[in-house]
C-alpha positions, -999 to 999 in steps of 0.1 A, spaced: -116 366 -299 -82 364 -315 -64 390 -290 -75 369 -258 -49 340 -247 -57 305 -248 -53 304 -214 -79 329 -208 -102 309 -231 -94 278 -214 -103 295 -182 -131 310 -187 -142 273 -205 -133 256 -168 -156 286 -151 -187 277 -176 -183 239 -167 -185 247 -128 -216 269 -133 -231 238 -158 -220 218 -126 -239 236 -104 -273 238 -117 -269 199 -126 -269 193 -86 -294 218 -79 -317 199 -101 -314 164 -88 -309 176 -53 -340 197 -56 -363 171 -70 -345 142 -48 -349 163 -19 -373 145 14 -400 172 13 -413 161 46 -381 161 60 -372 201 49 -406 204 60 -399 195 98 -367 217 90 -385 246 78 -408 241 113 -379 243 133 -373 273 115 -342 264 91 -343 295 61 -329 271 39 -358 248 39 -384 274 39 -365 288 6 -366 252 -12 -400 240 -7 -410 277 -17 -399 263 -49 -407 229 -53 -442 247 -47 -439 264 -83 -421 235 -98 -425 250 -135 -401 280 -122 -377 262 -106 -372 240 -138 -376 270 -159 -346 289 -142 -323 258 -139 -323 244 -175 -323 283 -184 -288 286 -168 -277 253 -178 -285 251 -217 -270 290 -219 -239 277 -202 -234 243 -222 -244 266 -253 -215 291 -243 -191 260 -235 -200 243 -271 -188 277 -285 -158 284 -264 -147 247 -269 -150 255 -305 -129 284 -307 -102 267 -291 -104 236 -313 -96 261 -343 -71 280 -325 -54 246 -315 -59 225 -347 -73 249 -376 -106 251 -390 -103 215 -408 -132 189 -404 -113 169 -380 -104 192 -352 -138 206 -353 -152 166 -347 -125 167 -323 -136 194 -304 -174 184 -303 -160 150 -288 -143 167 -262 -165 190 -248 -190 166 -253 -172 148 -226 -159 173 -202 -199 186 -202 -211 147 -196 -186 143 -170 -179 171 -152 -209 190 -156 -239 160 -161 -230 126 -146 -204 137 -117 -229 165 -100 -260 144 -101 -247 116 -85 -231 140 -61 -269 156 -56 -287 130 -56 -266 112 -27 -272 139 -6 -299 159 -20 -315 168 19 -279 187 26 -278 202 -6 -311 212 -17 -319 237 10 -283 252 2 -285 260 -33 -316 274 -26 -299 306 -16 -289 313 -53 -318 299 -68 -342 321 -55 -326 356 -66 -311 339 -103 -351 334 -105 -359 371 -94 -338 384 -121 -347 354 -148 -385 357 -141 -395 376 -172 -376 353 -197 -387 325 -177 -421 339 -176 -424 335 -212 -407 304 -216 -434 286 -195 -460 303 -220 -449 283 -246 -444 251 -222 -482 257 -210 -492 258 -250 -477 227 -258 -491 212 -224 -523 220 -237 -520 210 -272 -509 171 -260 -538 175 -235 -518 171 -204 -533 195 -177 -510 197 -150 -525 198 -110 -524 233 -95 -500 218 -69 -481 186 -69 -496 164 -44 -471 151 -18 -501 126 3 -487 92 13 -514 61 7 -518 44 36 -500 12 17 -466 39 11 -473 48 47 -467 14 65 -441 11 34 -421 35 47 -426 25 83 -411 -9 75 -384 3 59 -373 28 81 -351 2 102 -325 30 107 -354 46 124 -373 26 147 -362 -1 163 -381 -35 158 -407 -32 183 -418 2 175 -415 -7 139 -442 -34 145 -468 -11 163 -465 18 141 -474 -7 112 -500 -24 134 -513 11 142 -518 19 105 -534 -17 95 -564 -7 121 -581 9 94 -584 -26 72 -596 -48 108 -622 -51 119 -642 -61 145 -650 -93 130 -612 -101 132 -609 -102 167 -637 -109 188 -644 -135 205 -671 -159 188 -701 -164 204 -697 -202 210 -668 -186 235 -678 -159 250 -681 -168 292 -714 -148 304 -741 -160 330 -782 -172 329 -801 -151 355 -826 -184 351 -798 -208 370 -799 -219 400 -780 -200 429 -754 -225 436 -742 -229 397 -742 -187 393 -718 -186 427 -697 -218 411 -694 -196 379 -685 -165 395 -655 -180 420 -644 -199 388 -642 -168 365 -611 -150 350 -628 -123 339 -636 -89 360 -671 -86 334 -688 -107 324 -722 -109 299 -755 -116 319 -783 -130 296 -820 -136 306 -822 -178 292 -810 -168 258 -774 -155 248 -798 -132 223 -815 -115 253 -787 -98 271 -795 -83 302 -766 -63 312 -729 -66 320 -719 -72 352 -689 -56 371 -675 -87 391 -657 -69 414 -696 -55 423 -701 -84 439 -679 -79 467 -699 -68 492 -726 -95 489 -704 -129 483 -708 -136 519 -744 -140 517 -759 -167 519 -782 -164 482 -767 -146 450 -798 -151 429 -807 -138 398 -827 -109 407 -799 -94 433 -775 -99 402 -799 -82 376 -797 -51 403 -761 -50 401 -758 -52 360 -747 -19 334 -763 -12 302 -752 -34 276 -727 -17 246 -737 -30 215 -717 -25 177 -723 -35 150 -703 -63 126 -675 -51 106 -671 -20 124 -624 -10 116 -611 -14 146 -597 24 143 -632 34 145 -640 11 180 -610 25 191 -623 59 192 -656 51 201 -644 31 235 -627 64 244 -655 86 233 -682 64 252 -655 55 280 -660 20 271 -645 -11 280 -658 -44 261 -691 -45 235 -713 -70 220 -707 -73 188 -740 -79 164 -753 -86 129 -774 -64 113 -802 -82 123 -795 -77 160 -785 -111 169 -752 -117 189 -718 -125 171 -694 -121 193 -678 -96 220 -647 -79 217 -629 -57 241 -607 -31 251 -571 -54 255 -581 -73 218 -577 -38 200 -544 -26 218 -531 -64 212 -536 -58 176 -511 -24 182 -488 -40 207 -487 -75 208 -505 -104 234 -504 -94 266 -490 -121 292 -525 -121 308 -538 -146 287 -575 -164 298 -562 -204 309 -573 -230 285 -584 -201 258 -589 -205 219 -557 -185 218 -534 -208 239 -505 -229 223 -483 -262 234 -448 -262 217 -435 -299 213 -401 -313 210 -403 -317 174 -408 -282 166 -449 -285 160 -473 -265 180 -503 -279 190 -528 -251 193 -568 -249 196 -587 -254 165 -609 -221 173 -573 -201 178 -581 -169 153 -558 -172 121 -551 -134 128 -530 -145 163 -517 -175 148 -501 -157 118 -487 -130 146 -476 -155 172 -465 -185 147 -451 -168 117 -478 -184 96 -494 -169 66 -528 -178 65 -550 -156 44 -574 -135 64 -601 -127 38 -620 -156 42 -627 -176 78 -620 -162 110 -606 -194 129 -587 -223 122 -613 -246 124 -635 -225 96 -602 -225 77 -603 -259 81 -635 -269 76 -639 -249 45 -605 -263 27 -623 -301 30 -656 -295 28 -663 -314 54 -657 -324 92 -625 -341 92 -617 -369 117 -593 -369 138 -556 -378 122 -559 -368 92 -528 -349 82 -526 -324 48 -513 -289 37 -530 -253 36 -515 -228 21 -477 -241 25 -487 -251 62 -487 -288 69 -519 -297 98 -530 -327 117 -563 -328 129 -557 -342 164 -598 -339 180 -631 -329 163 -662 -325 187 -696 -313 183 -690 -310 146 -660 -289 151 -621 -291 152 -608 -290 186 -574 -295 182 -550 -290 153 -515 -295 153 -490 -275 133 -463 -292 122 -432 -281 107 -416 -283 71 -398 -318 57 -364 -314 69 -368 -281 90 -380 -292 126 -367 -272 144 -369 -240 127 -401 -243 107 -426 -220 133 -410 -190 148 -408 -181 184 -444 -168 194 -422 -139 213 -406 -125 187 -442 -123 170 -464 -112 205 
């Protein structure tokens, strides 16, 4: 190479350093790349995208033809680097450390650090781009790289590493609601809740919202006239449970808006009610809330009873307790229900002590474990180990309580009081959690 020019050489040494550039990129950008986002691109029908994740499919190809291309051309720019270290400075031990230093950093520079960062910043732009000269540089490349990969599959083998036919791109549920709460560029706060409500339906259960037994509002066929009218003018709800002298005999659900017709006669007794009542829907304890979800719709279902497996009643959950668990409370709230809260001036709620720990860490901001009891009062009760009476004041779980009424060997009302020093600002607004 005597008869070329320096200049040439220099050149032709700036022209290998690009090329060293480029595959640098294309191998960040194609492994940083968003495959579910070139794969909405490739649906809309972007030729780019279809190109690059017909690669990433055969990711021993794609490496094979990039570090191919990029050891040949830092090979080539060693050498050419040489030659013009001994054209500059001799052949003398020095220049040639000289020039080993200095390509050294031209190739870490220009061709390593600089084009990485640069594809791996914007790897979704880039990848389906140099796509387009990846795909015939492997067309031509395919034999050597073909046999390349024979020796890479050897030593795979030999180490015992077995490689999956296809790299597996599945999100976990967990990286799912991951990636829903850190989308905030995305979604905006509200819809960032439901979507992450909508994937924890899987982990809830029924168990986790019903309403207990204790408070479930139905009617005795075996009453008297006069207290089943009383009940029915009184009630909130449009059904109600209809039981036959035992909340473990269930006779039917009854439509209240049924009753129309006959509310100005004289005697609503049991037997005209029993007439007017729908099968029962029964499910069972512990059914995800996902699944009721799609059995409501499937049945065309509005509220079930919810029972143990030995048949005997738990609780009864409906329709409005599984979209709250997607959307929020609703502002039709039942009056004086276990769910209803009293804000005072000093920043503590007082709340009812069967209020389910699931609402209160929603609506309150608390963080009250949920593998264990169901309400406050069995959060409660279970701390102690006992029935506390009323003002006794102590801490679960970084939450400070007062017991403020026990009846019927219960907690009926707790209050929630805020942190030393932080009055104000120690539970958060139950809207921004609803």
């Amino acid at each position: 190479m005597d008869d070329i020019a320096l200049a040439t050489l220099a050149i032709a040494l700036a022209i290998l350093l690009v090329m060293s550039a480029f595959f640098s990129l294309a191998e960040t950008a194609m492994m940083a790349a968003n495959r579910y986002r070139m794969k909405h691109q490739a649906l809309r029908g972007a030729r780019g995208a279809r190109l690059a994740l017909a690669l990433l499919a055969k990711t021993d190809r794609l490496l094979g033809v990039i570090l191919l291309g990029n050891n040949l051309i830092n090979a080539a720019s060693a050498t050419l680097a040489t030659i013009i270290t001994v054209r500059l400075f001799g052949e003398g031990r020095w220049s040639l450390a000289l020039g080993t230093v200095a390509v050294t950093f031209l190739i870490l520079v220009f061709s390593e650090i600089t084009p990485k960062v640069i594809g791996a910043a914007y790897a979704d732009r880039l990848a389906p781009l140099v796509s387009f000269a990846l795909v015939p540089l492997l067309r031509v490349t395919r034999p050597v790289v073909w046999f390349v990969n024979l020796f890479v599959q050897a030593m795979l083998k030999v180490v015992g590493f077995r490689p999956a036919a296809q790299s597996s791109t599945a999100l976990s549920q967990e990286e799912l609601r991951s990636l829903v709460l850190e989308g905030a560029q995305y979604f905006r706060g509200k819809q960032k809740t439901m979507l992450a409500n909508l994937l924890d339906l899987e982990a809830i259960t029924v168990d986790d919202v019903m309403t207990p037994r204790s408070q479930i509002h139905a009617l005795d066929l075996a009453e008297k006239p006069e207290l089943l009218r009383q009940q029915l003018a009184t009630s909130y709800h449009t059904r109600m449970p209809v039981y036959d002298g035992t909340l473990d005999n269930i006779a039917g659900i009854l439509a209240v808006k049924s009753l129309i017709h006959i509310m100005g006669e004289r005697e609503l007794d049991g037997e005209r009610l029993r007439a007017l009542l729908r099968p029962a829907y029964f499910v069972p304890l512990g059914t995800p809330l996902l699944t009721q979800l799609q059995q409501f719709q499937v049945d065309r279902q509005r509220m079930a009873l919810v029972v143990d497996e030995y048949g005997e009643l738990q609780g009864l959950v409906t329709i409005e307790d599984l979209i709250e668990e997607i959307v929020g409370e609703f502002t039709t709230q039942a009056p004086g229900g276990a769910q209803s809260l009293r804000r005072e001036a000093d920043g503590s709620v007082v709340v009812d002590g069967m209020a389910p720990l699931r609402t209160l860490n929603r609506r309150l901001g608390t963080r009250f474990a949920l593998d264990g009891p169901k309400t406050l009062n069995g959060l409660i009760v279970g701390h102690l180990g006992e029935i506390p009476d009323a003002g006794l004041s102590f801490e679960i779980e970084g939450q400070r309580l007062e017991v403020l009424q026990t009846q019927d060997r219960a907690v009926k009302v707790v209050k929630l009081l805020p942190p030393v020093g932080a009055a104000g600002a120690a539970l958060q607004s139950p809207v921004a959690h609803a």
